[in-house]
Structure formats: C-alpha cells, structure tokens
Residue, then its C-alpha position, 0 to 999 in steps of 0.5 A: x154452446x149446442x146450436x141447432x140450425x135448420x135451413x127451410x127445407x127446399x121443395x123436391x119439384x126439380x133444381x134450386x135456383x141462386x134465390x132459393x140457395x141464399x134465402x136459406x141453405x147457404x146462410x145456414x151453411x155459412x152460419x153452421x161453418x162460423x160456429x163449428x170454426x169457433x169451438x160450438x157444438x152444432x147440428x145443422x139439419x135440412x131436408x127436402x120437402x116432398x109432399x104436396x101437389x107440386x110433387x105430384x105435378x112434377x112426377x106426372x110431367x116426368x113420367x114417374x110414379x110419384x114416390x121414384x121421383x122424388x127418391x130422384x129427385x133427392x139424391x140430385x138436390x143432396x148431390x148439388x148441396x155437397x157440390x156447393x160445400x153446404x155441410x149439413x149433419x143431416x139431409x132428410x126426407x119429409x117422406x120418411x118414416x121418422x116424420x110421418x110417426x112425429x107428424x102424427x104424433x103432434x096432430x094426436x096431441x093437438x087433438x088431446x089438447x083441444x086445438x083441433x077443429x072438424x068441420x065440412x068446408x066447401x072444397x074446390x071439385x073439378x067435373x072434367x078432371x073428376x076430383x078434389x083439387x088440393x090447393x096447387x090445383x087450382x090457381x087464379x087471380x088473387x083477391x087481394x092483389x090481383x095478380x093474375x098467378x096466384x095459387x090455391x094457397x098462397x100469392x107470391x107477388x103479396x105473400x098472403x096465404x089464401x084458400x083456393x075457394x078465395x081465388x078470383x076465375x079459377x082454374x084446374x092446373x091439371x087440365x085448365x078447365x074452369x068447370x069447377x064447383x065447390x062441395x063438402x069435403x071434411x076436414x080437421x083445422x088447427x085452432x090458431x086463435x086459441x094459441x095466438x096469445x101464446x104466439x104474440x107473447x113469444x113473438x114479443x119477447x124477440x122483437x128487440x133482436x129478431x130482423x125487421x122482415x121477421x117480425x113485421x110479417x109474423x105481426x101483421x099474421x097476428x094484427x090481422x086476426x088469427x083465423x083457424x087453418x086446415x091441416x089436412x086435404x084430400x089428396x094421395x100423397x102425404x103422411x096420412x090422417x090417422x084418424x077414422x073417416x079420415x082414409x082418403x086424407x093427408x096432412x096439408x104439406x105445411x103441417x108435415x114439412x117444419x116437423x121434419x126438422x124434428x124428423x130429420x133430426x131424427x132420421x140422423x140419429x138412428x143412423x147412429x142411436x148409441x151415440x146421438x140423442x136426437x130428444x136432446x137437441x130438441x128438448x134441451x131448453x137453454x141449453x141449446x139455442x136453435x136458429x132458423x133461416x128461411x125467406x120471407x114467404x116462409x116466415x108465417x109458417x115458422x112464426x105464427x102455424x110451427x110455434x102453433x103446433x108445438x105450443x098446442x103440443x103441450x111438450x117442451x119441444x125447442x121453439x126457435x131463438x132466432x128467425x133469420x127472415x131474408x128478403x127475395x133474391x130476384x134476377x135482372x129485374x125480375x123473377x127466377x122462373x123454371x118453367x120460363x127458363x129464367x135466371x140462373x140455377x145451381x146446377x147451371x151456376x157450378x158449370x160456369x164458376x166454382x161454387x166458392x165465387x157464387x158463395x161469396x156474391x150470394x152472402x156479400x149480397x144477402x137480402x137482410x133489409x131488402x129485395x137484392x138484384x142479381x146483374x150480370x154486369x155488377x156480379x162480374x164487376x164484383x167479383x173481379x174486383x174483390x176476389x180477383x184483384x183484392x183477396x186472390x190478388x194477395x195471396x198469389x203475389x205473396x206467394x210469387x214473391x217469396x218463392x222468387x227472391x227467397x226461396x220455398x221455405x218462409x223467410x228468416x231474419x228481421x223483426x217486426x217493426x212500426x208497420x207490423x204493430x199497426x196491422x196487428x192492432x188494425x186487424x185485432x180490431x177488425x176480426x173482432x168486428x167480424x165475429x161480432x157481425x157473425x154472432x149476430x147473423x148479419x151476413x152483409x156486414x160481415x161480408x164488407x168487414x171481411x172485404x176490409x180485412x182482405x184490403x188491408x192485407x194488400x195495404x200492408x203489403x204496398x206499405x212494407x214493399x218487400x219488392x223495394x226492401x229486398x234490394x237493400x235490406x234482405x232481413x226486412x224484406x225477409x219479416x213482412x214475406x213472412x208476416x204476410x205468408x202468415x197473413x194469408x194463413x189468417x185470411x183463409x181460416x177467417x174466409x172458409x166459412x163463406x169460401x172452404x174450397x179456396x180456403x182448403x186449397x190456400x191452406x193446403x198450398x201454405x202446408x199448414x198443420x191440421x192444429x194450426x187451422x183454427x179460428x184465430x183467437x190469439x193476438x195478431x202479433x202471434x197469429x202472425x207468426x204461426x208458421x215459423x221460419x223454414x216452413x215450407x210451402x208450394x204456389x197452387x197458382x191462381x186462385x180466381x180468374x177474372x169474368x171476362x166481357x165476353x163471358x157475361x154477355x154469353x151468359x146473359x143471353x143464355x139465361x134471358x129465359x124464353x115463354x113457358 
C-alpha cells in the first residue's frame, strides 16, 4: 500500500512547544515510522506555514524583514525536527514557489467552477496606524465566549472561527489603539454553502471510523450553516491575488497553507523530477490512502474549507481517508504560553532529556479522547517507572548478565521448554494487538500494549531466573540468556517507531545484522532465535536514567512562566 501522511503544518512565529509536537507531527512521524517498518511505501510531508500576520508581528519583534526571518526561522524548526527523530520525506515551505503556483492555480479554478464570490465587506482600519488590519491585528473579546483574548479570526478558549469585525472592544495588536473603524475593502470568498452537500456526504461516508473530536467539529461547522469565507485580505505578505484589481492582496493564510501539503509534495519532487511523480501521490485514487493529523483547532480547515477547495477544483486531487483529530495538550493546569514563558518547549525539553524519553510520554499520553495534563510529578513517575525500571531495566540486566556469567557471545546449550512456549504465544497474541492499535491510529492503546509486551519481558525473565538456574544447570541458564537476548532484539524493533535512538543504540549494542532489523512478522518461537548461538555483542551501558526529585522541582520552577 502507498500511504501519504501530512502533519499540520506548524506556524513559523518561533519555537514549538510539547503541545504543538503531539497534536501533529510526532504522531505523523510515529505513524510514518509503523508503516515504513511493515513493508508500505509512504511519503510523509510537512512544512512550515509562514504567511499571515503572526509572521510579520514576529519579524517586526526580531527586527528583520519578514521573508529573512522566516528563512530563519525554518532552518531553526527543520533542525529541531531532525533532533526529535521526526522523519519527514519532505520539510516544505508554504512561501515557495512550488505553493504559491498551486494556490493559485486552485483560486482560478474555483473561480472557473463558479465558488467564488466578490464582494465589498466592512474591514477593520485603524487611523493611528493608518492601514487595514488583517485579522491577527486585531483582537478583543469573543462574542461568543467571552474570552477576553480572542483574535480577528479565531477564539482559542471556544474554537469558533470569527472575523475581526465580530469581536467585541477591539484593539490594534500593532499599537493597542482602539480608534478603529470599519471601511470598504474588496474581497473575493469562497462559496462554502454551495459545496456543503458535497462536504456533509464526504464527512458521512467516514463518520463510523474517523475519531469522535473529528467528526463532531466538522459536523457541528456543518449543523450550524455554512456561511461564505473570505479567502483573501489586505495584507503584503503572501501568495498574491492574480486577478485585476487585486494588487495590493493576498490569499488569506488558511487558504494558501493546506495546499502546501500539495506544494511541499511538490517541492520534494522536483528535487528529484526523474524519479518522483508528486501527481501520483495525489491523484492516485485507491491506490494511495492519504492520513492527516492535526489538533482539534485545526479540524474545520481540513474537513470542512480544504475539502472545499479541492471539491470546487473540480480536479480528482486526493481527499483525505482519515482525520486523525487530538484533543489539546495542556501544561500544569494551563496553557503553553510563549509570550509568558510558560510550559516546556522542544528546544528547551532536548536540553534536559533525550528526545526518545519525551517521545514516549508524548504518545503514551496522546490526547485522542480528551484534553491531557503535562505534570511534572506524573511525566517524572512514568517515566521512572515504565522506561527506567521496566523497558531499560530489561535490557541492561539481560545484557549484564550474559556477559558475567557467560561470556560476550550468546549463550549455546538447552532447549526451550514450557515457559519459552508461553511467552511465545503470550507475545504472538500481544503484537498482534499492537499492530492492530497502530493500523488503527490509536496511539494511547498501543503505547499500553507496547508497555505490556516490555512487562512481559521482565516476567519471563523473573520466571526463568537464569541468575538461579546458572548455579545447577548452566544449559538452561544458557536458552532463556539467549531468548531473552533475542528478546531484547524483538522489543527494539517493536519500540522504534516511537523511540528510534534507543532502538538504534540497542540494535547496535546487540550487533544485529541490517537483515535482521525488521518488523517481526514470523512466529515468536523463530523471532526468538534470530540471533544464534556465538553472536556477539557489547553492553552499551544504561539506557535510561532516572528523573530525580531534585531535578523536577528545578524544572518546574524554571518552566512556571513569568507575566508577558
């Protein structure tokens, strides 16, 4: 099977905090690893998303021309996302070449197709800073809601999608100037009530399989009426608007960003155009299942204004199989928060622990049905608990113990007996449930089956006691030091989709051959006995150290946040 897997692209305004990294890119990643590991042919693709107003906010905090610093600021996410493992086929641009062609390419055929709308609409204008403000200019508090902190084109705290002329005592984010009025400004909207029927019949056809949070935004968008939504705004920065009368206007930011998945498909394949076909993937039908993961604030833009524009495309682009829609990850009680310095962000997490001991919190705690919490207490109790003493635990005292008693290469003599059959068929039944949950994108579950296999190692190995056994019958000493060597080979590859360092490093240690690294498909009784009798391997030493007390009260206090 092809699988083609996008991640929500993240925004280019600074660093990406632990919320940001699970609600879509390291489940995409962990996803794309699943699949590579089980044979499929995949493209994952993301990209930064670098138009809008937050991008030129940003660029006029740091000083640079806006277009520099989001060059900058792309390398400093690109670089974070290799430190983090995240194997995406392709890190795009929303502001290449390869997107603006395509984005406007779809605005013409929107137009061909009759779904789009001209009109003059009442835009927010600020005398003191003597322009239109795009929506991020302007925030207030939400009709809806009432938070106080909404923005001109969404409230975070209700998730509505709002326009700035909704928003109650609004402000210029530029200047905090309240002098604002509203005059006419032209722009073109994207007929969304035309394409609901399309939209709802789409939706319908996945509601049995896609996650609750999907479905129930996307049909709530749908239950409350569809209303025409703007695609462009008067603005600089951005794929510009084509089309006469238009010059001093771009597309809106959540019109140009989802066809970069396209255009980041493109980008990688022109890097290579003799050998990657970036139209296929696309527009490959059933050939190709295409899965997206986003967070829940993201959902309306991929299932109700996306499918949109590729509908009224009238062009058999690939609509999505699968919405993998997250809850929030939020910090202590609150929200991450850059301006306030709050929670913990990835270039600060890879300072305190290697990014496979984040990875795995993250997925084991995945919000699929739920907000989850990040607390320093639990994150260090869990960790402790299921890395330290379970998984690392395994592996080292295996390790140890074969090279003490028995010497560097794996032990020969005995035959499995009894205990070995148990763990066999326990273990067959166990990955069997794993692979099941990660066909499924059901990462929670699969992180506990996971966590149940890695116990069931240690209970093997208190069971057998080779520790006991050495001191009267050194050959079956010797069959459970070599099944549980074996063992550890089996739990590495079933783990490096969500940890590949440790993985690597295990692999490495256990000096497992290149053909031998793939995702057990066999029985476990021949899984088991990959690495025969005299391989060799070294002890790596540790693989997990334990979070101290002292350690997290540190960095609780230092990740507390302080006032904007």
């Amino acid at each position: 099977m092809r699988h083609l897997i996008t991640s929500a692209l993240p925004y280019i305004n600074g660093v990406k905090h632990l919320g940001n990294l699970v609600g879509s890119m390291l489940p995409a990643d962990v996803y794309a690893r699943y699949l590579r590991a089980r044979g499929h042919e995949v493209l994952a693709i993301c990209a930064t998303d670098e138009h809008g107003t937050p991008a030129e906010l940003s660029a006029l905090e740091a000083g640079l021309p806006v277009d520099e610093y989001c060059t900058k600021m792309h390398e400093v996410q690109a670089d974070l996302g290799r430190r983090f493992s995240l194997s995406f086929d392709h890190f795009g641009r929303s502001s290449s070449p390869q997107n603006r062609e395509l984005t406007q390419h779809f605005a013409a055929r929107l137009a061909e197709h009759g779904f789009l709308i001209e009109r003059v609409t009442k835009q927010v204008y600020s005398i003191d800073d003597n322009r239109f403000l795009a929506d991020r200019y302007v925030a207030g508090t939400c009709p809806h809601c009432g938070s106080d902190k909404a923005r001109g084109d969404q409230c975070d705290s209700c998730t509505r999608v709002l326009d700035p002329a909704d928003l109650i005592k609004p402000y210029s984010t530029l200047s905090g100037s309240t002098r604002l009025e509203l005059r006419d400004s032209k722009h073109l909207f994207i007929d969304l009530p035309a394409l609901g029927a399309e939209v709802r019949a789409w939706i319908d056809s996945h509601r049995d399989d896609w996650p609750t949070v999907t479905t129930s935004i996307a049909y709530k968008w749908l239950d409350e009426g569809l209303q025409a939504r703007g695609i462009t705004r008067d603005l600089k920065w951005g794929v510009p608007v084509d089309r006469p009368g238009y010059e001093d206007k771009v597309f809106y930011v959540w019109f140009d960003a989802p066809i970069e998945y396209l255009g980041a498909t493109k980008e990688w394949a022109d890097q290579d155009p003799a050998h990657r076909d970036w139209k296929g993937w696309w527009q490959g039908g059933d050939a190709v299942r295409y899965t997206q993961f986003m967070a829940k604030d993201n959902v309306p833009f991929h299932t109700i204004i996306f499918p949109s524009t590729i509908f009224g495309s009238r062009e058999p682009w690939k609509q999505p199989d699968y919405v993998k829609g997250v809850n929030w990850l939020t910090y202590e009680g609150g929200k991450f928060s850059t301006r306030e310095h709050r929670g913990i962000f990835m270039n600060d997490a890879l300072e305190l622990l290697p990014s496979d001991v984040w990875r795995y919190w993250l997925m084991a705690n995945t919000p699929e049905s739920s907000d989850a919490d990040f607390l320093w207490d639990q994150f260090a109790a869990q960790i402790n608990k299921d890395l330290v003493g379970v998984y690392g635990n395994f592996v080292n005292r295996v390790v140890k113990f074969a090279l003490s008693k028995l010497g560097p290469d794996v032990p020969a003599g005995g035959a499995p007996g009894e205990r070995e059959a148990k763990l066999y068929a326990d273990l067959d039944g166990r990955v069997a449930e794993l692979c099941r949950h990660l066909d499924e994108v059901a990462f929670r579950k699969a992180m506990q089956e996971l966590r149940a296999i890695w116990v069931e190692a240690n209970t093997y190995l208190a069971d057998a006691a080779p520790w006991s056994a050495i001191k009267t019958d050194r050959d079956r000493a010797a069959c459970v030091v070599r099944t549980a060597l074996n063992l550890a080979r089996v739990l590495a590859i079933l783990s490096a989709p969500v940890m590949p360092v440790t993985s690597h490093k295990i692999l490495d240690d256990l000096q497992v051959p290149a053909d031998a690294r793939g995702w057990p498909t066999r029985p476990m009784a021949e899984e088991l006995a990959v690495l025969p009798a005299g391989h060799a391997f070294v002890d790596g030493g540790l693989l997990f150290a334990k979070i101290e007390d002292a350690q997290v009260a540190e960095w609780a206090a230092r990740f507390a946040g302080k006032p904007a």
